[in-house]
C-alpha angles and dihedrals in degrees: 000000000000137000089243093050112032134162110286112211138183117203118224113200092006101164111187097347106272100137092041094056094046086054097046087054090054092048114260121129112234105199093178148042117198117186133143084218111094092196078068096072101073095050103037087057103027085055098030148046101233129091120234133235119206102210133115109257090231094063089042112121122213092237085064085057089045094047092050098046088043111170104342122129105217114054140200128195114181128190126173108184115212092259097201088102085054100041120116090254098051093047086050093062115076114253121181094210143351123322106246086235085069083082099068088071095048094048079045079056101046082052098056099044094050096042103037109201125195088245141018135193140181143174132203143130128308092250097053085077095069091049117103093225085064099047093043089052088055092044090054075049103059092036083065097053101265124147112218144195121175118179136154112260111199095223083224095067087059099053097266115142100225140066099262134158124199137180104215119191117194128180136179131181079202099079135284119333125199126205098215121207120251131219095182109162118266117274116207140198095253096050095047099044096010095102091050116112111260116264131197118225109277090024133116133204103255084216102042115032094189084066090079121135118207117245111258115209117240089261086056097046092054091047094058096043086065087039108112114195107268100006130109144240088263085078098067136082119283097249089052087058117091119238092241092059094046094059109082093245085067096049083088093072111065099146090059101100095013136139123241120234122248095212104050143053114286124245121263112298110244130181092261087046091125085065122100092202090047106075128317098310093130107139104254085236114000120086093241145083108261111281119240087258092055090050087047100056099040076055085063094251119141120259089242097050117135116233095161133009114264119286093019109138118258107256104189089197102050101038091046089051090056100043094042094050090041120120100241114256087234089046091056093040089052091051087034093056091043092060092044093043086045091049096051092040090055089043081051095053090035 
């Protein structure tokens, strides 16, 4: 692969741009966004040269991806399902079919067999691999001449500050493709969001909006002042603890109301990932819950990266919704460097 003649991807599913951004770094050309979610819009282009289609995957024709490759020779298609339907917590409540959301990856298959790109990615949860829905979509693969590789990737082993496992599919008509392991050095919180300015809970920084905590009542303000990082709600005193957690059906959740270390890796970042009650996403120092910021760039995004336009008013829901279900930048540079890599390694042997 050549400068003058790089992978051309489109990017299913692509959120605020996450994935795209990690690509671009790696040195594939996205050309086009596709998302259902019209906040998406801002981000994916302020941050990104790719234009952005607002449409639901499942409606897409192959004639819209065709028209977005063109002529190049080396193609990407990209498609990063919604994996609530496939999470751990959704697989532990008892379902009596498919999610509906399932069908996303099925609509993600018909694409790529009708368009047949040269290459083809997606992310998701771990679980999702024992799923049928999954093995019948590598087997469509192989049937169409791919050759495939799927493995977990611990976010950690990359460089990403947070504990976080991905299934990773790549697939290539070109010849076999490998996903290799990585041994990348630990990246913690501290040294992710330790240079930020401090912050009190309910403040925002005057020259950088994104950095907004949210308010914390007095009861929760009183909770995270006896909050230890890393520790739990067991360590404070009885009349801080909720009557849910006390009762012996809420001893199972430790991490809800807890401080993040400064010295390790975060937890996975979640939509509500700006609230203190909602996981352990407790400041390691500051009385407050992280601020979006913080979330953004222990998703991997710059610390420049554009969420709004200027002067739109901070909305904690919607921006965490979008942070929390964004493919990490470093997730989208590894996969992005193992297509690259793959494509010049089979121009080398041709």
């Amino acid at each position: 692969m050549s400068v003058e003649n790089p992978i051309v991807a489109v990017d299913l599913f692509c959120g605020v741009g996450g994935l795209t951004h990690g690509l671009t770094k790696a040195g594939i050309k996205v050309r086009l966004g596709v998302d259902l979610d019209p906040a998406c819009r801002f981000p994916m282009q302020a941050n990104n040269a790719a234009k952005f289609l607002e449409a639901d995957v499942g409606s897409l024709m192959p004639s819209d991806i065709q028209n977005a490759f063109g002529d190049s020779e080396i193609t990407l298609l990209a498609g990063c399902a919604p994996c609530q339907p496939f999470s751990s917590y959704a697989q532990s409540a008892k379902r009596d079919g498919p999610h509906e959301d399932w069908e996303l990856l099925t609509s993600f298959s018909k694409l790529v067999l009708a368009v047949r790109p040269t290459l083809v990615t997606m992310e998701n949860v771990p679980p999702l691999s024992k799923q049928q829905i999954f093995k019948d979509f590598v087997s469509d693969l192989h049937t169409a001449g791919y050759y495939v590789d799927f493995k977990a990737v611990d976010g950690r082993t990359i460089g990403l500050p947070q504990r976080r496992q991905r299934l990773v599919l790549v697939a290539s008509l070109l010849g076999p493709i490998t996903i290799p392991d990585a041994d990348k050095a630990q990246v913690s919180v501290r040294d992710t969001i330790g240079g930020l300015p401090a912050l009190t809970a309910g403040a925002s920084d005057p020259n950088d909006p994104l950095h907004a905590s949210a308010s914390l009542s007095e009861l929760n303000l009183s909770r995270i002042r006896h909050s230890t990082p890393g520790g739990t709600w067991r360590d404070w005193p009885k009349d801080l603890i909720s009557g849910c957690h006390a009762r012996e059906s809420g001893s199972t959740y430790p991490s809800v109301y807890g401080r993040m270390e400064w010295d390790k890796p975060a937890p996975t970042m979640t939509t509500q990932c700006y609230g203190f009650g909602n996981g352990r996403f407790g400041h390691p120092e500051q009385d407050r819950a992280i601020s979006l910021r913080e979330a953004a760039m222990i998703q991997s995004f710059p610390k420049d990266y554009q969420f709004i336009p200027d002067g739109e008013p901070i909305n904690f829901s919607t921006l965490g919704r979008m942070i929390g279900n964004a493919v990490p930048v470093l997730l989208g540079e590894f996969i992005g460097e193992i297509l690259v890599n793959h494509v010049k390694s089979c121009g080398e042997k041709s």
